[in-house]
C-alpha positions as CSV (number, residue, x, y, z in Angstrom):
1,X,16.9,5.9,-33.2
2,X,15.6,4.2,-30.4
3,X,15.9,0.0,-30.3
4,X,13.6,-2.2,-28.6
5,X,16.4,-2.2,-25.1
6,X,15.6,1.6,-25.4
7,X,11.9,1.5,-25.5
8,X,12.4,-1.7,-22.7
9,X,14.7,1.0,-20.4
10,X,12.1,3.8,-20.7
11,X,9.2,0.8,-19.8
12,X,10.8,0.4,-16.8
13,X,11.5,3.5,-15.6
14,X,7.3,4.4,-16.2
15,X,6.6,1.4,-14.1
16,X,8.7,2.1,-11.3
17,X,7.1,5.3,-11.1
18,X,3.7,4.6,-12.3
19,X,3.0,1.3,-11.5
20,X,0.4,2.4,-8.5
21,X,-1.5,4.2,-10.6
22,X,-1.7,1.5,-13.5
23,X,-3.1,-0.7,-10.7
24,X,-5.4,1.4,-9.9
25,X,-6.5,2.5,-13.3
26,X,-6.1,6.0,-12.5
27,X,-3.2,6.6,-14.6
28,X,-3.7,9.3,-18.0
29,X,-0.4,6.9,-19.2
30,X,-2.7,5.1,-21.7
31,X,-1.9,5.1,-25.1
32,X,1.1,5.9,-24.2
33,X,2.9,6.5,-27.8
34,X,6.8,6.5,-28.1
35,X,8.2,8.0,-30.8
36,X,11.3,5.7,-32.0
37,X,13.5,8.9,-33.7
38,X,13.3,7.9,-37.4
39,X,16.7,9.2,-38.4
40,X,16.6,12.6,-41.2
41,X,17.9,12.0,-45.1
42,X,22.0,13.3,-43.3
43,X,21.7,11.1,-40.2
44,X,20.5,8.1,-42.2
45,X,23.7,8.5,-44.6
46,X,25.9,9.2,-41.6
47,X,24.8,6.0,-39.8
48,X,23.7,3.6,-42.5
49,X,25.0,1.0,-40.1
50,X,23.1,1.6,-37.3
51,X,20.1,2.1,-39.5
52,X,19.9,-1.3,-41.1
53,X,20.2,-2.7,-37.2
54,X,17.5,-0.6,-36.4
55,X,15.5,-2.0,-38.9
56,X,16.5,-5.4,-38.4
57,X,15.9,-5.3,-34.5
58,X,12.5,-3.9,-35.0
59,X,11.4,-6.3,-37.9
60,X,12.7,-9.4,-35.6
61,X,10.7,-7.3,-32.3
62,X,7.7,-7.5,-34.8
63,X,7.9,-11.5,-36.0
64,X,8.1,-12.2,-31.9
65,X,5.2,-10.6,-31.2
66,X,2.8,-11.4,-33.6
67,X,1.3,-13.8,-31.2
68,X,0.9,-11.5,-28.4
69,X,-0.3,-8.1,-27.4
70,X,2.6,-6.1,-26.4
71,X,2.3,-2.8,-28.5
72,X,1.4,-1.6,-32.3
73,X,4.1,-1.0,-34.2
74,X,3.6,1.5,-36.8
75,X,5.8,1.8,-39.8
76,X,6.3,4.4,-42.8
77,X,8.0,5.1,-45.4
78,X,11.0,7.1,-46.6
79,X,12.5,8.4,-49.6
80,X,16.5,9.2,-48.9
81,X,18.3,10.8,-51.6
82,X,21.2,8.5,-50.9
83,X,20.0,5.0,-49.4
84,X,16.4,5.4,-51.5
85,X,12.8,4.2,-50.0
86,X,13.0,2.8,-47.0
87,X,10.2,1.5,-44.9
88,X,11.1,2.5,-41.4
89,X,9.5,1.9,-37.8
90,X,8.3,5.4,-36.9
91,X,6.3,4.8,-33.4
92,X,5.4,2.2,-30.7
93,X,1.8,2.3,-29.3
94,X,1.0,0.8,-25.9
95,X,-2.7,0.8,-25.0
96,X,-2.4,-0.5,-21.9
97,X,-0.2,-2.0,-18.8
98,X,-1.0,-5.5,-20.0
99,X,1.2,-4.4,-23.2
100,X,3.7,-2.6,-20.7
101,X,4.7,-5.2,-18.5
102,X,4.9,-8.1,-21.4
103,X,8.4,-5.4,-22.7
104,X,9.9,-5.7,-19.3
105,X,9.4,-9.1,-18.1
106,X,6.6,-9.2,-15.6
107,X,3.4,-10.1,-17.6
108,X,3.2,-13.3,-15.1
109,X,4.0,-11.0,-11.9
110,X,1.4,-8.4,-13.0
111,X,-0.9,-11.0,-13.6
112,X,-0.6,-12.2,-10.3
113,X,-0.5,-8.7,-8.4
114,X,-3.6,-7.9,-10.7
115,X,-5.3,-10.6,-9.6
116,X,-5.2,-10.5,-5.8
117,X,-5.5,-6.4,-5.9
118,X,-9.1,-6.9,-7.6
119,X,-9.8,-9.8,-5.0
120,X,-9.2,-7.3,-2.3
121,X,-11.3,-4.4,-3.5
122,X,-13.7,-6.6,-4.4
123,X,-14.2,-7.0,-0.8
124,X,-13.0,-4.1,0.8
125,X,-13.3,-1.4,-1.6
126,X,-11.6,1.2,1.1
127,X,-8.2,-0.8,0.2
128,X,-7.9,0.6,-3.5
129,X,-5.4,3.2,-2.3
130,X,-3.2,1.1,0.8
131,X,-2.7,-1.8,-1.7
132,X,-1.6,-0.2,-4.4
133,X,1.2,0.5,-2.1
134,X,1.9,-3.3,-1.3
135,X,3.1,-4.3,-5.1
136,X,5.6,-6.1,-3.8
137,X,3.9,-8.2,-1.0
138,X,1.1,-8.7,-3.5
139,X,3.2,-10.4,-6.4
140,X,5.6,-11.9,-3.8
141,X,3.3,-13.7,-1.3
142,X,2.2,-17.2,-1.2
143,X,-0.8,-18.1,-2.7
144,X,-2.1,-20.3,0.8
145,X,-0.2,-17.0,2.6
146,X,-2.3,-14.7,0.5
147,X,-5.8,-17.1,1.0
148,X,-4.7,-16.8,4.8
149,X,-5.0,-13.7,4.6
150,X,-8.2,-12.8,3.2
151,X,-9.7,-15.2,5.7
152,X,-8.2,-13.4,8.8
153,X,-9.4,-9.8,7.1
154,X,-12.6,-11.4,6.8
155,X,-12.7,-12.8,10.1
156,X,-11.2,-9.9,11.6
157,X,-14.1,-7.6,9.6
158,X,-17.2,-10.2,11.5
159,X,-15.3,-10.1,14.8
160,X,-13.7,-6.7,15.4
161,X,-13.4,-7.0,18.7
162,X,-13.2,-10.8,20.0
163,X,-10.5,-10.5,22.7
164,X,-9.3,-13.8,21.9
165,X,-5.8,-14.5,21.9
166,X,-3.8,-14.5,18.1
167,X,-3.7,-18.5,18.4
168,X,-7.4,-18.9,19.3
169,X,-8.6,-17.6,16.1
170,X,-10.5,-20.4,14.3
171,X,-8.7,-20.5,11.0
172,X,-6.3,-23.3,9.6
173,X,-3.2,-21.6,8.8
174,X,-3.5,-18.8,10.9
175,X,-0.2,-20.3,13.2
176,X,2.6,-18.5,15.2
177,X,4.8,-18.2,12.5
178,X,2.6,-16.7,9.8
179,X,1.0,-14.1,12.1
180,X,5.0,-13.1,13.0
181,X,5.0,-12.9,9.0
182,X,2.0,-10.9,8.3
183,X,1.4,-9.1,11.3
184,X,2.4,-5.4,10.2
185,X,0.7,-6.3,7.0
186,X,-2.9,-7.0,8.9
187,X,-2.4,-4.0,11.0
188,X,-2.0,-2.1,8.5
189,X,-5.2,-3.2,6.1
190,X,-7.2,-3.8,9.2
191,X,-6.7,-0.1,10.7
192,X,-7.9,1.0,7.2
193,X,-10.9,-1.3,6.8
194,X,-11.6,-0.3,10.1
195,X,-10.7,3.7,9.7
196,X,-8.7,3.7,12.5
197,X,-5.5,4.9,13.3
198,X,-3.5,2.2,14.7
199,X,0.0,0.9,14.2
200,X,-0.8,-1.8,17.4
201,X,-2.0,-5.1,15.9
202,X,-3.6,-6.6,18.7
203,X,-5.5,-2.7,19.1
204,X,-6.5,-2.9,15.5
205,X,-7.7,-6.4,15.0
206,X,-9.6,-6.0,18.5
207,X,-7.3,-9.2,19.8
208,X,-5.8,-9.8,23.5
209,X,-2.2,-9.2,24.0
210,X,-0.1,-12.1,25.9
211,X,0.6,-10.7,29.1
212,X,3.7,-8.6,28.8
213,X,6.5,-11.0,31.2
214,X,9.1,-9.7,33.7
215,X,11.5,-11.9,34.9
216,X,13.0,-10.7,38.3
217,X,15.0,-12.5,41.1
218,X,14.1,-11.6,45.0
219,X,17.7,-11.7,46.6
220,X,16.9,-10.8,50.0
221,X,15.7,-14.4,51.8
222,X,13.6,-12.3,54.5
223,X,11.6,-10.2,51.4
224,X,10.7,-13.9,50.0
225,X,7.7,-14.6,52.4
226,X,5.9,-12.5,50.1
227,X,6.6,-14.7,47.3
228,X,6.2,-17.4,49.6
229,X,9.8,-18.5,49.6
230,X,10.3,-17.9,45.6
231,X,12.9,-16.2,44.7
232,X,13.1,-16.7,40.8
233,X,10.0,-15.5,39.5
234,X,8.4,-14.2,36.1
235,X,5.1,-12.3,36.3
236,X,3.1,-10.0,33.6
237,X,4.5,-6.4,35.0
238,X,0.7,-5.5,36.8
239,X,1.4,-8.4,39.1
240,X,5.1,-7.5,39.9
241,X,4.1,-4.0,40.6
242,X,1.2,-5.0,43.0
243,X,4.2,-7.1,45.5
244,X,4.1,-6.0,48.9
245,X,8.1,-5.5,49.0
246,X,10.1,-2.4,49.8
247,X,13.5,-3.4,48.5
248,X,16.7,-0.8,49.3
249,X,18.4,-1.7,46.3
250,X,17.3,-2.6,42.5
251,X,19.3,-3.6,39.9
252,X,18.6,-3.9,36.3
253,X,20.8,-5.8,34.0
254,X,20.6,-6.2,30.8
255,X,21.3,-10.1,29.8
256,X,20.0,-12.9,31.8
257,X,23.1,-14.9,33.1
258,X,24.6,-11.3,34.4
259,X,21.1,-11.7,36.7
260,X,21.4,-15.1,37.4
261,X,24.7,-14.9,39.1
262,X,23.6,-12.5,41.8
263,X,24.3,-14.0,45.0
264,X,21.6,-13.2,48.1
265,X,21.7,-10.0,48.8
266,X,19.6,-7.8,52.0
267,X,17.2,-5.6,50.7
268,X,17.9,-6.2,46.8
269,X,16.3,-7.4,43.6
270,X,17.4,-7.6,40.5
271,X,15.1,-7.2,37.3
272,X,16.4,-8.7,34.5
273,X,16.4,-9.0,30.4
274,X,14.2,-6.2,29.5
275,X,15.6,-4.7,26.6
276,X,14.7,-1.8,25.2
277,X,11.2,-2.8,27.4
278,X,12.3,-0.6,30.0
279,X,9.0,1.8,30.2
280,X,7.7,-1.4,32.4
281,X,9.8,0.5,35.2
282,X,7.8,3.2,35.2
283,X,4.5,1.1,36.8
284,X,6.5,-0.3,40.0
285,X,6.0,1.6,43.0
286,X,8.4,0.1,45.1
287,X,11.1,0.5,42.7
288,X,10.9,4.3,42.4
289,X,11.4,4.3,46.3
290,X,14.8,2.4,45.8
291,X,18.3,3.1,45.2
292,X,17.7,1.7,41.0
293,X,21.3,0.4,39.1
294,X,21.6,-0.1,36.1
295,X,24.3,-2.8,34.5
296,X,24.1,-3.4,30.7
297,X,27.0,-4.3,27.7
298,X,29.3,-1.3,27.7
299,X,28.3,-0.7,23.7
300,X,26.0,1.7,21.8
301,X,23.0,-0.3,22.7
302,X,24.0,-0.4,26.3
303,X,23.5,3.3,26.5
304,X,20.5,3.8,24.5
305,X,18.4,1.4,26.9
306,X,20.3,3.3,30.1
307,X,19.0,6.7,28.5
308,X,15.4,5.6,27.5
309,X,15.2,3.7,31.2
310,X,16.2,6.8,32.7
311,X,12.6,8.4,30.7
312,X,10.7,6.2,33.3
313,X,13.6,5.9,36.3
314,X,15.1,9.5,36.4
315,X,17.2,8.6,39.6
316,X,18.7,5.7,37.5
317,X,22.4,5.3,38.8
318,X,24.5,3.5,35.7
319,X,27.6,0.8,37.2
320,X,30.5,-1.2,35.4
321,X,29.7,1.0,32.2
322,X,32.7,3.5,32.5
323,X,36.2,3.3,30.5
324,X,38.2,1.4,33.3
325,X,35.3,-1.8,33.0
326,X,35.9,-1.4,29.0
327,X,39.7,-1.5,29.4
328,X,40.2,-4.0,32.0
329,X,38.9,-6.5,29.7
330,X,40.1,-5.5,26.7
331,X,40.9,-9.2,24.8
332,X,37.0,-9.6,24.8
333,X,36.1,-6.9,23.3
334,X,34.0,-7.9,20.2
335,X,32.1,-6.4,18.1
336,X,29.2,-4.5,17.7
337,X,27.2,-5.6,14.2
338,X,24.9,-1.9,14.3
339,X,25.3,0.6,16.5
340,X,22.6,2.7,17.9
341,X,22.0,5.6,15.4
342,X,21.6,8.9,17.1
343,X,24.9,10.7,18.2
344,X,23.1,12.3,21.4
345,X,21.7,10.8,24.6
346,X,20.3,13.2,26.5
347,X,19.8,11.9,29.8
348,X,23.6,10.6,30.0
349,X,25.6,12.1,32.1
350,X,29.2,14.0,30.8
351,X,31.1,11.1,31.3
352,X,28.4,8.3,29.8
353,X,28.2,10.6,27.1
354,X,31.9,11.0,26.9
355,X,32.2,7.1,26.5
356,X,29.6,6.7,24.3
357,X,30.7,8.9,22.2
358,X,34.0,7.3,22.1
359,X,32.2,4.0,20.9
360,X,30.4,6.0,18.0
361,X,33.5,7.4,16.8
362,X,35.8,3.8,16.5
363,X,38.3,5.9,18.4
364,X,39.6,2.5,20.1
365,X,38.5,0.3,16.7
366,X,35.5,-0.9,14.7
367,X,32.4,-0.9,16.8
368,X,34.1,-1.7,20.0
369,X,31.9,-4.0,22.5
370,X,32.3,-5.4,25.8
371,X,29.4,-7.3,27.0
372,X,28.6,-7.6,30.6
373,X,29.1,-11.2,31.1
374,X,32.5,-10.6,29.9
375,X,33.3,-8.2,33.0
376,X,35.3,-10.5,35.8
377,X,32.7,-11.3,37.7
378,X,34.8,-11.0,41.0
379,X,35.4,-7.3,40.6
380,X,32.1,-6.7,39.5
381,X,30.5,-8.8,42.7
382,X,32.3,-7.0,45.1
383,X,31.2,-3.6,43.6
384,X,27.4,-5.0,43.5
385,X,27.8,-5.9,47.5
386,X,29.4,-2.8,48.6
387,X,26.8,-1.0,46.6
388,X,24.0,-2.7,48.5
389,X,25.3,-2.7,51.7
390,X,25.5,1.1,51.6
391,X,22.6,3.0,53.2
């Protein structure tokens, strides 16, 4: 005998898996009839009981929704030698997903996701498929979010390529924070309205990318006349690779303040806070005629950005990332919130791989970290200046 939390468990399950094709109305689910066991003349006697809440739940079910479409409920009778006629329910019929989604709760929700799915095809009838994809985002959004976005689709669709800037877009609404927000969501309809393939949302929506920064200090006071006497400076990468400089000695650190301590230095630069950003080395000329270091936290991350850097800097030369800088500050170790995922980097070498397999495996505790700043900078100075002074 199935009760109405039965047939609500079974709804559910349909929707999860189905749901798509309900919004799309390409589903074969409708009717969908459920049969609700009607229990034989032995079981009935067996579970009079349970029979009699059966009824009951389904009479009660019934009285609810005589007000509102959520199935037909069909009844019959039956003759039992021992409990005598009964009129029992026998099957549910649901004609629709209207009727579905009123059993488990979302007849508001579907409403909602309903409503904003048609306004979209409406206009763009080449989203049917994506959207049905975006339940979530279409019953979760913002009503002014969701208006935003139709007016940047649209706006996007009459300008496809404007080169403007994000911000120059003339559309209330369309601000700094909601385009963080919706980005992936615009590249993603615009590439298909546009039947492109394209996971960049500046690409897709024809828009002009902010100049991509690097932030670099000249350390060498004679190598400053061709900054004019700058020493701090942060350009879009094109101009930094177009400086007439032929530094020695380049250094890459990782976090800002580890940069910003450098002392002068002859024939040295130091690049700093790129991230994971570091294909940017690849387009300097100067730096790939250098001796290149590289100085980031001793932690998983550390040695994923060495490994990737050393994609675009092969003769990349890793410092103050080995076991004795780990160790000799060993009350600062923090730690690491998620470590990089992959086991392997293959352009480590045997002892950076030894290390950083040590960090994976918790050998020396939980996601062991040392960040660079925490390395006494006296030791580390001294290592930086013999390094540059070296020929």
């Amino acid at each position: 005998m199935k009760f109405p939390d039965d047939v609500k468990t079974l709804i559910e399950r349909k929707f999860q898996r189905h749901h798509q094709n309900w919004l799309t109305g390409s589903s074969a689910s409708w009717p969908l009839i459920i049969n609700l066991n009607v229990p034989s003349d032995k079981q009935a006697s067996a579970q009079n009981e349970t029979l009699r809440s059966w009824i009951t739940a389904w009479k009660k079910w019934e009285n609810r929704n005589k007000k509102r479409s959520a199935a037909s409920l069909v009844w019959v009778e039956r003759n039992w030698r021992s409990l005598g006629t009964q009129r029992v329910p026998q099957k549910l019929t649901l004609h629709c997903a209207e009727e579905a989604v009123v059993w488990i709760d979302k007849a508001d929700e579907w409403e909602t996701v309903v409503k904003r799915y048609a306004a979209m095809v409406r206009q763009w009838q080449v989203l049917s498929d994506v959207l049905a994809k975006q339940y979530r985002f279409l019953a979760d959004c913002k009503e002014e979010d969701f208006l935003s976005l139709m007016e940047m689709l649209q706006w996007i669709s009459d300008n496809p390529q404007s080169n403007l800037y994000p911000r120059q877009i003339p559309l209330a609404g369309i601000d700094s924070k909601w385009l963080e927000s919706h980005k992936n969501m615009v590249t993603k309809l615009v590439s298909v309205i546009k039947n492109e393939d394209s996971s960049d949302f500046f690409k897709a929506c024809g828009l002009k990318a902010p100049p991509q920064l690097m932030r670099m200090r000249i350390l060498d006071p004679n190598m400053r006349s061709a900054t004019g006497g700058l020493c701090d400076i942060s350009m879009p990468w094109e101009e930094a690779a177009a400086m007439a400089i032929e530094p020695a000695c380049v250094f890459i650190v990782e976090n800002l303040q580890s940069g910003l301590a450098f002392s002068d230095l002859p024939g040295s630069v130091v690049i700093m806070g790129l991230g994971y950003n570091v294909e940017l080395l690849r387009q300097l000329p100067w730096l790939h005629k250098a001796r290149c270091m590289y100085w980031g936290d001793i932690d998983t991350h550390g040695f994923a950005i060495l490994s990737r850097a050393r994609k675009f800097a092969p003769h990349l030369e890793s410092i103050l990332m080995d076991e004795s800088a780990l160790f000799d500050r060993k009350r600062l170790w923090v730690r690491e919130e998620k470590q990089y995922v992959s086991m392997e980097l293959p352009l480590l070498s045997q002892d950076e791989q030894r290390l950083y397999n040590a960090l994976k495996s918790n050998i020396w505790g939980h996601n062991v970290r040392l960040e660079q700043e925490r390395i006494c900078w006296s030791k580390a100075w001294k290592i930086i200046s013999e390094i540059a002074s070296t020929p």
